[in-house]
Every structure is written in C-alpha cells, then in structure tokens.
N, C-alpha and C positions, 0 to 999 in steps of 0.2 A: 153347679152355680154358673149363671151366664158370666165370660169375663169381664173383666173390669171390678169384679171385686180384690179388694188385699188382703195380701197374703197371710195376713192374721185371723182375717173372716175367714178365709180355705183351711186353714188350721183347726181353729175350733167349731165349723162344721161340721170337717172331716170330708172335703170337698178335693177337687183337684181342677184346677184351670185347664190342665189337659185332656182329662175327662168329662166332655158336657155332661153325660148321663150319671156324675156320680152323685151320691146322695142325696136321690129324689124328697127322700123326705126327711130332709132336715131343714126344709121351706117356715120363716116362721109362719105363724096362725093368728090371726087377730079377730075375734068375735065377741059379739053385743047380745045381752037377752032382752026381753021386750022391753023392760024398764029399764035399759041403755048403758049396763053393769057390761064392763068390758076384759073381756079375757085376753091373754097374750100367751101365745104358746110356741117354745122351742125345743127340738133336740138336736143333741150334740154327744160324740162320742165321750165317752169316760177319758178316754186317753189321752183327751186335748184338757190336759189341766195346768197348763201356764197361761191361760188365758181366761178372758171371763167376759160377759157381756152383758152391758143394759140398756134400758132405750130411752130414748129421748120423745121429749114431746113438741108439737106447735100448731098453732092456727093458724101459720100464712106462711109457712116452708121458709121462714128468713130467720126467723127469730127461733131458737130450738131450748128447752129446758131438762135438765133431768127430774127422770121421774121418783126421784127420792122421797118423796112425802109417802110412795105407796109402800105396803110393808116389803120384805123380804120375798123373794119367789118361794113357793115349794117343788116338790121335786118329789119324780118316781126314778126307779131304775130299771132295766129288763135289757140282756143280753147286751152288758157293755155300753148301751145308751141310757144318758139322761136325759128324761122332758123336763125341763121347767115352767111352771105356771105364776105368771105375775096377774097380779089383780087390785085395782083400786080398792080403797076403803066403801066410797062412794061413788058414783055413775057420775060423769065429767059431764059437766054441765055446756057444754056447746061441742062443736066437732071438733075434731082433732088430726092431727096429724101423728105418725110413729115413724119412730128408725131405730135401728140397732146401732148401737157403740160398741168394741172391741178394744180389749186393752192387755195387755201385760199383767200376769200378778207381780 
C-alpha cells in the first residue's frame, strides 16, 4: 500500500507502511459488464478479523453515501485469504464514484 493510508486499512489488508511491495494483491477491483452491472472485489487476510470494510458511493467526490441498499457481499476462501464480491441489485444508473471505509468490529 502507498503511504498515507491508516493504520486500520494496513491491518485488514495485511499491508505494511514499511514495506511498499507488500500485498500486491490485495488492490481492490472494480468492473462493469456491457450492460453496466458493477462488480467490486477485495482481498484480505482471514487474520485481520477486528475489522471490516465497505464502500461508499458518489457522483462529485463531496457528497459520499453508503452502499447499503446493495445486498450483503459474498465471499470465497483459499490459503488464509478472503475475496469478497459486492454487487448491485441493479446497474447504477449514471457514473459513479467508490471508496473504501474501515471500521472496528
């Protein structure tokens, strides 16, 4: 993770400020299919479970909302990492902005 993220975000990464090169890929993912159905994808160590994360939305980076109307993520596992996949119900009708939120359980 480049610095200037907090220390909560390194946590449930599984990142280290110290180390640039560590956990290349726990980069989130964010992709569209033709008909504009938006995926959001993250992984994160199992180990980091005092923590949790969701994202927020907006159309003009001031005004941000959370994304609670869309269901629950699902989730695989494989050697001690979680992916999470969040997905709309329906394709979001104009563009959008995302971020990630971090919080405490």
């Amino acid at each position: 993770m480049p610095k200037g993220h907090s220390a909560l975000a390194e946590y449930f990464l599984g990142t280290s400020e110290a180390d640039p090169n560590s956990g290349p890929d726990q980069a989130a993912t964010i992709a569209a299919d033709s008909a504009g159905q938006v995926m959001l994808t993250l992984r994160h160590p199992l180990a980091a479970d005092q923590a949790e994360v969701f994202w927020e939305t907006s159309i003009d980076l001031e005004t941000w909302e959370p994304t609670d109307r869309w269901p629950a993520p699902t989730s695989s596992l494989s050697g001690g990492t979680e992916t999470l996949y969040w997905q709309p119900n329906s394709p979001e009708n104009s563009s959008r902005f995302y971020r990630l939120r971090f919080r405490l359980r």
